[in-house]
N, C-alpha and C positions, 0 to 999 in steps of 0.2 A: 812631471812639472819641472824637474828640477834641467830636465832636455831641453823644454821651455824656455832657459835663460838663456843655453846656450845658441839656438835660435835665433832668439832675439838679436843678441849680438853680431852672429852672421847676417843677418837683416840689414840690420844700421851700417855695417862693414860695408855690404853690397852697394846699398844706398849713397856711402859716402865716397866709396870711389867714380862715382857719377856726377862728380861735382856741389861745390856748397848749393845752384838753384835748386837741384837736383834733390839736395837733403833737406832745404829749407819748404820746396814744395812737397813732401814726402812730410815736415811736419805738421805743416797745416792743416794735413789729410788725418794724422793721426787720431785726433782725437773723436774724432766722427767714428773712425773703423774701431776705435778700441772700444764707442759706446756701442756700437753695434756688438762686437765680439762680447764684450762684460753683459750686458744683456741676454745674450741668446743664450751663454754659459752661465752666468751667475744669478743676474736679476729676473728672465721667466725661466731661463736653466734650473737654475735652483729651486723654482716653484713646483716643476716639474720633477724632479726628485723627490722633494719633501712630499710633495702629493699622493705618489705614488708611495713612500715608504711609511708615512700613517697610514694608508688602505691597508697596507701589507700588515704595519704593526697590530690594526686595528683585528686583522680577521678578516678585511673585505675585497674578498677575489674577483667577485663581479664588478666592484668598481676599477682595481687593480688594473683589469683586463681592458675594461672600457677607455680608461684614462690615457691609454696608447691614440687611440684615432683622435681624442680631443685633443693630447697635445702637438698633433702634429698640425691639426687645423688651424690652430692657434699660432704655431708656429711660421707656416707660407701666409695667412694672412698680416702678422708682423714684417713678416720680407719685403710682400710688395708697397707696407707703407717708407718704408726704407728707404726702397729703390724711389717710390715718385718723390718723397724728399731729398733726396740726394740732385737727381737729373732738374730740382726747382730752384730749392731753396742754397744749395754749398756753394756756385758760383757765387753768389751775393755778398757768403757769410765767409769768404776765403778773401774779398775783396778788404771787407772791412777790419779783417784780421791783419792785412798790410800786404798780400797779395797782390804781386804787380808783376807786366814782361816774362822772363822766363818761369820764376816762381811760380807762376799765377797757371800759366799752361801745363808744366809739372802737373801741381795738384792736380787738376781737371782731367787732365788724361788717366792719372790713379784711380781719382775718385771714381768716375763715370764705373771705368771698368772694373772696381772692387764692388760696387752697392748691386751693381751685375747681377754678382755673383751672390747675393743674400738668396736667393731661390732655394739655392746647395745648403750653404750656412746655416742658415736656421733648421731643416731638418739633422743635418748633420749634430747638432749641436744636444738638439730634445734627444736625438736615440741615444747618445753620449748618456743625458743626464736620466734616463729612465732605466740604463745601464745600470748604471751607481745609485738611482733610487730603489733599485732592487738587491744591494752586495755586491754586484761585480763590476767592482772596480777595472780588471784585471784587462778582461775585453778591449774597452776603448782605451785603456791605455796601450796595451801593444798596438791598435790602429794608429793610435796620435802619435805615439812614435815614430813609426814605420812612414807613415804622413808628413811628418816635420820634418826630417832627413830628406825625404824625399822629394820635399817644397824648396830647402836650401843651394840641395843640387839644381833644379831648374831652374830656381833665379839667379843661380850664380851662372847659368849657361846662356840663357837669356837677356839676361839685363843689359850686361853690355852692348847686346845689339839694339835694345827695344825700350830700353830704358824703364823706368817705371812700370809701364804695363806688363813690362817680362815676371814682376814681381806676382801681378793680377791670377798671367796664364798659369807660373804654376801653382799659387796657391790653389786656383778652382780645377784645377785637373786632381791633386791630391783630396781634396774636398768630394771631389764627384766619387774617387775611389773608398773615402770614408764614409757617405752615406750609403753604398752597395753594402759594405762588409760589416755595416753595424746591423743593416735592415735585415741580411742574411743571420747575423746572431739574437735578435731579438726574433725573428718568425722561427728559429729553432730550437729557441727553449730556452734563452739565457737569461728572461727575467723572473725563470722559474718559474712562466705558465706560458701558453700560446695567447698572443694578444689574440681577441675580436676585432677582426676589420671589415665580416660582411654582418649585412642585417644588426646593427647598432644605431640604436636612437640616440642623438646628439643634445645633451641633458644639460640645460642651465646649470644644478649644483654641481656637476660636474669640470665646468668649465669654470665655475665659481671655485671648487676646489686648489685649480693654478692659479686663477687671475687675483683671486683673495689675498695671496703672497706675494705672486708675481706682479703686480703693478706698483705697491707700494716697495715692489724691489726693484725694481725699471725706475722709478720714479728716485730712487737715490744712484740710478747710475746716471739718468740725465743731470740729476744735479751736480753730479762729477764732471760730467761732459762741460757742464754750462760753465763749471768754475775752469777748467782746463781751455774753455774758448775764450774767454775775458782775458785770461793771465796770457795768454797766448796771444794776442790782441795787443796788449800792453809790451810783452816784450818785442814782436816786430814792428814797432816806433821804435825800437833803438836799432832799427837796420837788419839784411839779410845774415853776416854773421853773427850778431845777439840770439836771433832765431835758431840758427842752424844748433850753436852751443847751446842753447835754451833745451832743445830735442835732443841732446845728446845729455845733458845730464838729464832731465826726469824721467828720458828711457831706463835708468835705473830703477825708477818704481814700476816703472811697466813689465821689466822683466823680473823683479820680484814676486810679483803681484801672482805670477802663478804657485808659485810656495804657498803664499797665504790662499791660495783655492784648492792644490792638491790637497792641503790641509781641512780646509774649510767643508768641501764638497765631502771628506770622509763624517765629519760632524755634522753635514744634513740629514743622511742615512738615518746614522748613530741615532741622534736625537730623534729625527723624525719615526722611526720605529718605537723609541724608548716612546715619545710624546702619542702616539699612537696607541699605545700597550696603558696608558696613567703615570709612568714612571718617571716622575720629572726629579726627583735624587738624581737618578741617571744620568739625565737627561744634562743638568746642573754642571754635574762631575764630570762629564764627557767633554762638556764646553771650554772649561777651565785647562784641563789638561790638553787640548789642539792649541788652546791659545796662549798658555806657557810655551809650547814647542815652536809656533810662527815667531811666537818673541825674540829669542833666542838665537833661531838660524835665520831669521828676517838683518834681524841685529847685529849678527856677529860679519853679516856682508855688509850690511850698509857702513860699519864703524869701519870695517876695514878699506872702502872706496873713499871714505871720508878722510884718510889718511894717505893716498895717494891719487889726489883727485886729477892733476896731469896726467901720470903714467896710464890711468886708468881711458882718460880721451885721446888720446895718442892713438890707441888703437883704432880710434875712427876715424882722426883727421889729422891733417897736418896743417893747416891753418893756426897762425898764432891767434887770428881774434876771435877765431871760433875757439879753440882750446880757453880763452881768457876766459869767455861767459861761461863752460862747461862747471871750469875749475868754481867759477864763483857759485854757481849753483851746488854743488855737490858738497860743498865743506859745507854750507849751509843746510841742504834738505837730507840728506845720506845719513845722518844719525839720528835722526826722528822717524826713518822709514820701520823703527823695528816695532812704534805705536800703531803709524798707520797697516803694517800688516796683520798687528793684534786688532785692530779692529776690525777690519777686513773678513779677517778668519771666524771672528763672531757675528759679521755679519751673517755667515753663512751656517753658522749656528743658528741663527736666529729663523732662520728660514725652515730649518727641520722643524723648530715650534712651534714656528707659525705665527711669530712676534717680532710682527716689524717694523712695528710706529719708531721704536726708538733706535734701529739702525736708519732710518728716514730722516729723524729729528739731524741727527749726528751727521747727516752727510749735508744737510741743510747749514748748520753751523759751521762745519768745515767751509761750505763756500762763502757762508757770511766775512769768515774771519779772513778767508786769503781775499779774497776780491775787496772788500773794503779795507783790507790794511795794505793791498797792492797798491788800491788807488791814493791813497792816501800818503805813502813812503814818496810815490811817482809823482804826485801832481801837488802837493800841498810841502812836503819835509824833502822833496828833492833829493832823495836817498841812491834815485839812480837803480839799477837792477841789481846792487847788490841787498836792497831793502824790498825790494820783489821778492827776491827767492826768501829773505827771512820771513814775511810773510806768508808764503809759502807753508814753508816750516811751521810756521803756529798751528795754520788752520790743519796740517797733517797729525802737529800733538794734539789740537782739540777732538778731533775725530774720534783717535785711539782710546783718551784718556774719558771720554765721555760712553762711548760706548761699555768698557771694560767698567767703570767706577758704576754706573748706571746697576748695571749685572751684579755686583760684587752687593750693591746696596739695599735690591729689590731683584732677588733670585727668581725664575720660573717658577709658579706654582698655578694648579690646575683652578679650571674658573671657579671651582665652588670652593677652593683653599683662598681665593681669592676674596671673594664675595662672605 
């Protein structure tokens, strides 16, 4: 994860030497592929893990075993709704975001070509999280390694000819090579049993087992999506450089955001074996401690971009009015990223327990507060975008502090401690 960031970075680097249309239709796209991606990895990702790691904590090999073929069917079936909304609905919604001329073609040739590619992605993603719902972690990380490196180099050889879509080909060529070498580790034994894939009956609680988690945790990444398209929307009315700088500073939470999942993903296991087994002590304590640790090194980046928030966009642009929006964004949202990753990282706590209403609630209010206090700064107080990105900033503290105070106040306890 922490390869992750540096990824990221070579991304946006790519992207930005192809010119500001180039980066401003690259952000437009963003937020779509990141709910795609937070989804497949985190929001039914995670359901998929937690699923499989109560079976396991519980004692239940036959479900264990079974939960392989469900979650994959689960998985191509999310893909292709994906894909028809992307090829219907993203023209429309990249228009109304302020998508014009170049911009606008940018996107569109991204898009089309990355929702593509969800076919790969979403398997790729479930064998990943059934990896880590089983202990081993170890597997899909050397893949995603070995995958990330290997994605950087192609789009750096690419792009410059093909622009955007160079980005497409290699991510889904590296993707094609992770769904082989993961499928190849779980059919030989690395979830610590041989999955069943012939002769299995395809079982409602079964598939209620992922969906029961996984949709009300899909359901807090859309509402992330939704707030990241509104804000997004708002800041291209102030022009394609506003944009461009806009997507270069909140790729700062994007590339942290893998920190708070290395983290996270290790706590759905945890938990979801402890929550399996009755041990919710454990379970509690396990929580606490991933989410001191995201606090901390989430924090200790974001305060320090916070203090040189030029230097820090330089790297990707050299435009003065792009670097002006970057700067204004990042002293504002970069020292509150160390709440949003503590919640983040409990989200995915929450997910081993199997208690999701209130990381739901919490992603809910985060968009209440940044999207009604965007609009509000913007059309009513006239604050211009530097009263954007503070609101921003709120709804990222409300999230963190709502989450963690929520926990702190009303700990896990099992339904009959409850009752």
């Amino acid at each position: 994860m922490v390869l992750q960031i540096g990824i990221a970075i070579a991304e946006i680097w790519i992207v930005g030497r192809l010119g500001t249309d180039a980066l401003a239709g690259f952000v437009l796209v963003v937020p779509f592929t990141a709910l795609m991606f937070n989804m497949a990895n985190g929001g039914m990702g995670g359901s998929v893990a937690s699923a499989l790691a109560r079976a396991l904590g519980a004692g239940r090999l036959e479900d264990a075993r079974a939960l392989v073929p469900h979650a994959l069917v689960v998985g191509w079936g999310v893909a292709v709704v994906f894909m028809a909304l992307a090829w219907t609905v993203l023209p429309h919604l990249f228009r109304l975001m302020g998508g014009h001329g170049d911009v606008l073609e940018h996107a569109l040739s991204y898009s089309n070509w990355a929702f593509a590619s969800a076919v790969l992605v979403w398997p790729s993603c479930f064998l990943a999280a059934l990896l880590r719902g089983a202990g081993d972690a170890a597997t899909p990380s050397r893949i995603g390694a070995g995958a990330s490196i290997a994605y950087v180099a192609l789009s750096a050889v690419l792009a410059p000819s093909l622009g955007l879509v160079g980005l497409v080909i290699g991510g889904t060529a590296v993707t094609a090579a992770s769904v082989a070498l993961q499928a190849r580790a779980v059919q030989r034994g690395r979830l610590g049993f041989v999955p069943s894939f012939t002769g299995v009956r395809l079982q409602r609680r079964l598939f209620g087992e992922i969906l029961r988690v996984g949709l009300l945790g899909s359901a807090s990444t859309v509402t992330g999506a939704f707030t990241a398209l509104l804000v997004t929307g708002l800041v291209g009315r102030f022009g394609t450089a506003a944009l461009a700088g806009y997507g270069i500073g909140m790729r700062l939470e994007i590339m942290l955001a893998p920190l708070a999942f290395g983290i996270g993903t290790g706590l759905t296991t945890l938990i979801g074996v402890a929550a399996g087994a009755g041990d919710w002590r454990r379970a509690n304590k396990v929580a606490w401690i991933g989410g001191a640790i995201a606090f901390i090194t989430i924090g200790l980046i974001g305060w320090t971009v916070a203090l040189v928030p030029e230097s820090w966009t330089r790297i990707f642009t050299a435009d003065d009015a792009v670097i002006a929006t970057s700067v204004a964004c990042l002293t504002r949202t970069a020292p509150f990223l160390c709440l949003g990753g503590l919640g983040l990282t409990l989200y995915f706590a929450s997910q081993g327990a199997g208690r999701m209403a209130l990381p739901f609630t919490a992603s809910v209010v985060r968009m209440l507060v940044t999207t009604i206090g965007a609009w509000i700064v913007v059309e009513k107080l006239e604050l211009g975008l530097g009263g954007l990105f503070a609101a921003i900033a709120a709804g990222i503290a409300a999230y963190g502090c709502l989450i963690a105070g929520s926990l702190l106040v009303r700990p896990w306890r099992s339904p009959r401690s409850r009752s």
